[in-house]
C-alpha positions as CSV (number, residue, x, y, z in Angstrom):
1,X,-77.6,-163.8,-43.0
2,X,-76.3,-161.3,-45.4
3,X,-72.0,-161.2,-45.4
4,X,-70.7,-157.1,-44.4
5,X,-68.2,-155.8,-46.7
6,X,-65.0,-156.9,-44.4
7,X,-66.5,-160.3,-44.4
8,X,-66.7,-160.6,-48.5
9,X,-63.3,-159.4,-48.3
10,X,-61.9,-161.7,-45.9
11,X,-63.7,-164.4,-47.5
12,X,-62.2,-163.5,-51.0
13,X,-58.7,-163.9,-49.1
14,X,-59.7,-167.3,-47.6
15,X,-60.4,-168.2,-51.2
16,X,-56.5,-167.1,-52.0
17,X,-55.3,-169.0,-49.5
18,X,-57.0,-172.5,-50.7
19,X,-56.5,-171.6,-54.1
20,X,-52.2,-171.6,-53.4
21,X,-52.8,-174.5,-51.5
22,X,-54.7,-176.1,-54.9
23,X,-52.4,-175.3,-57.3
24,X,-49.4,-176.6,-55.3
25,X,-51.4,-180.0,-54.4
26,X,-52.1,-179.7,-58.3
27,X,-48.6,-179.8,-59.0
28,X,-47.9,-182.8,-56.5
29,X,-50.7,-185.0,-58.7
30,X,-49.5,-183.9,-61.7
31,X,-46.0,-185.4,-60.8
32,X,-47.3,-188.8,-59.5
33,X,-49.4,-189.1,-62.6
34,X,-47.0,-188.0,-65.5
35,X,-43.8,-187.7,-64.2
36,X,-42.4,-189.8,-61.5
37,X,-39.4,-191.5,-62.6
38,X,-38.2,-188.1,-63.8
39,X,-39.8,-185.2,-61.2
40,X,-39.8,-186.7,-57.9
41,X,-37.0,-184.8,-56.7
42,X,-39.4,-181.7,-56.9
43,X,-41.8,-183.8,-54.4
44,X,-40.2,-182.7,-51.0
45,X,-40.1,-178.7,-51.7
46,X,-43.5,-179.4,-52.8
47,X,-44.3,-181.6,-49.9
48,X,-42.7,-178.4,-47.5
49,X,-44.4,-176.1,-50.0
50,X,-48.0,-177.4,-49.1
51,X,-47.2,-177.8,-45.5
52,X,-46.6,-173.7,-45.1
53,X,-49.6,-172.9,-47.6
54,X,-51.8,-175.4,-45.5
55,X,-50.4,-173.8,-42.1
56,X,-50.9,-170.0,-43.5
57,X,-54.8,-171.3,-44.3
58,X,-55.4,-173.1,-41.4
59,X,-54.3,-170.2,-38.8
60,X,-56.1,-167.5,-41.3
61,X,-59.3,-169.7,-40.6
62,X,-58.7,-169.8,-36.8
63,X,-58.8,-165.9,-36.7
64,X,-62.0,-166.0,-38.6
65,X,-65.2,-167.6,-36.3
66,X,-67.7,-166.9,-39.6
67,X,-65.4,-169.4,-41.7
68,X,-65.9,-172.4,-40.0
């Protein structure tokens, strides 16, 4: 089955949505693998930071049927 146009486009914005949540898990490893006794008071905003991101992807997913 062939995508439509609004689908490639909402698909493409799906993409941005796991991408931020990516780079902000990204950040979270980096920490806990580099910089831990220095960086770990980053690791709650990160922690909250991931949390939205995930929330924002998660409901943009739900209003979607074809990206399940």
């Amino acid at each position: 089955m062939a995508l439509t146009e609004e689908q490639k486009a909402i698909k493409k914005e799906f993409a941005g949505y796991k991408r931020k949540v990516n780079e902000i898990a990204g950040e979270i490893h980096d920490i806990v693998e580099d910089t831990i006794w220095v960086d770990y008071v980053k690791l709650p905003d990160l922690s909250q930071k991931v949390e939205e991101a995930m929330k924002d992807l998660i409901a943009f997913k739900a209003q979607h049927d074809f990206l399940k």
